[in-house]
N, C-alpha and C positions, 0 to 999 in steps of 0.2 A: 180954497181950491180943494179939489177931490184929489184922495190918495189915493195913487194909482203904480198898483205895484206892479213890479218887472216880473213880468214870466217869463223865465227862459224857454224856449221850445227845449219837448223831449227827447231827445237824440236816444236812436234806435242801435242796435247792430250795427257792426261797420258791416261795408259791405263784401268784405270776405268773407267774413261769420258768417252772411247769409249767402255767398257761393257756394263755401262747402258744406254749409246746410243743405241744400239744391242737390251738391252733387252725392249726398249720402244718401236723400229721399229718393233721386234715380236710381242707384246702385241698387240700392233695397228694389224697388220697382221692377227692373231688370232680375234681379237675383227671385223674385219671388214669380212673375212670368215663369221663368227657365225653369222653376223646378216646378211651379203646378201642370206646365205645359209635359214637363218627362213624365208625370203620375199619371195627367191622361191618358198619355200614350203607349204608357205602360216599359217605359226605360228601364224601369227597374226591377223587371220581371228576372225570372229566376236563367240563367244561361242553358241549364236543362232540365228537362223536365222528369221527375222520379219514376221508375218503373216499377208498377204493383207487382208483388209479390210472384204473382201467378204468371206472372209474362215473362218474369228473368231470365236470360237465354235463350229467348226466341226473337227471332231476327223476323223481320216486316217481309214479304212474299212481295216484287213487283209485280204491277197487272199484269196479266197474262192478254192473250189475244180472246181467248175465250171469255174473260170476265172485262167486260165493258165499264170505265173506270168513270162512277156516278159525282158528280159534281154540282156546282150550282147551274142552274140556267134560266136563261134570259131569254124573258117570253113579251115581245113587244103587243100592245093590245090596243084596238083599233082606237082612232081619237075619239074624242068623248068631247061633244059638244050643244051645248042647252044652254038655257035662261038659266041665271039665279032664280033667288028667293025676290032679294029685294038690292037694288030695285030691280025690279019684273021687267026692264027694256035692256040689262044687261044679260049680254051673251058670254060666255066661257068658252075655249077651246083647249081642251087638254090631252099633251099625248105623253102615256105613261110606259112603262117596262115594268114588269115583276120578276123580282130575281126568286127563285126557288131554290129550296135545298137540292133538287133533282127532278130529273123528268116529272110532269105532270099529266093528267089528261086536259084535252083543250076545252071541256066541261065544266071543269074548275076555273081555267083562267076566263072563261066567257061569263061563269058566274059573277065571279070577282071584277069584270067588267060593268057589268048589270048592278051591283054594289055600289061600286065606286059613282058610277050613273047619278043610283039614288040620293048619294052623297053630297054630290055637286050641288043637284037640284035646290039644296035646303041650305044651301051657303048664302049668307049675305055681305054684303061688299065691307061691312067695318070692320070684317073678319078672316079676312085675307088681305088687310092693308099691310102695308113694312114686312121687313124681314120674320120677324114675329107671328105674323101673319100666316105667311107662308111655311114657317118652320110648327104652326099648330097644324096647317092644312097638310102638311105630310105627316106628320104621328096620326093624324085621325086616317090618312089612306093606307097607310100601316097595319094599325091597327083595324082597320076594317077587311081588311086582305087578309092580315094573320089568321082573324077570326072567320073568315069565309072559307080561308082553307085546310083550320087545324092547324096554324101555324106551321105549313111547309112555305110562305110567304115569308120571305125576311127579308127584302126589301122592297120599294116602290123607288122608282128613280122617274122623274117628271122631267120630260124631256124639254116640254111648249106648254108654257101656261099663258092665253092673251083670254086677255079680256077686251069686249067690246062694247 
């Protein structure tokens, strides 16, 4: 007869070892979340901020009634609706807002209208799929608004994006 020998099975970790193995890779997990999440956001930014030389002892002048106090603004622009590229039976309908550093003329934002237009047009659908998708399709209206306006465009906010 054949000699046939005993293998024990390999016995692994108990199963605590591998609990609180689990619960260290969480903790890490957690702990490394919490603190990349404060760097984006900037938690650890300085409490205040230094004053240059030149500024020392002067104190900040509230707006007055005469000086009209410049801000960002928010310029909704009309919807913007066409075919893609490909495929050529798909429709888009998209209503955007441009935040600006400050008043604009309505020149500019109709430009940047007309822009973004041409942009759409040359979209094809593998390129607006998933989140991805759509977070390329805003850096490019972004960026194409910065650059339409000299960069007084800093944001595009997309209100309705349907595809048909």
């Amino acid at each position: 007869m054949a000699n046939v020998e005993q293998v024990q099975p390999r016995k692994g970790p108990s199963l605590a070892i591998q609990a609180g193995m689990l619960l260290v890779v969480t903790a890490a997990a957690i702990g490394m979340g919490w603190m990349s999440g404060g760097y984006l956001k900037g938690v650890d930014a300085p409490a205040s901020v230094p004053v240059a030389p030149e500024n020392e002892g002067k104190t900040e002048q509230p707006a007055s009634a005469e000086q009209p106090s410049v801000g960002p603004t928010l310029v909704v622009l009309a919807p913007i609706t066409t075919n893609i590229a490909s495929p050529a039976d798909t429709w888009i309908r998209m209503e955007v807002s441009v935040v600006y550093d400050g008043p604009q003329p309505q020149a500019m934002s109709d430009d940047i209208h007309q822009d973004l237009l041409a942009l759409v047009r040359t979209l094809k659908m593998h390129q607006i799929e998933g989140a991805s998708g759509y977070q390329h399709l805003k850096a490019d209206l972004e960026e194409r608004a910065a650059i339409r306006s000299q960069g007084h465009a800093k944001q595009i906010l997309i209100r309705t994006l349907l595809l048909e």
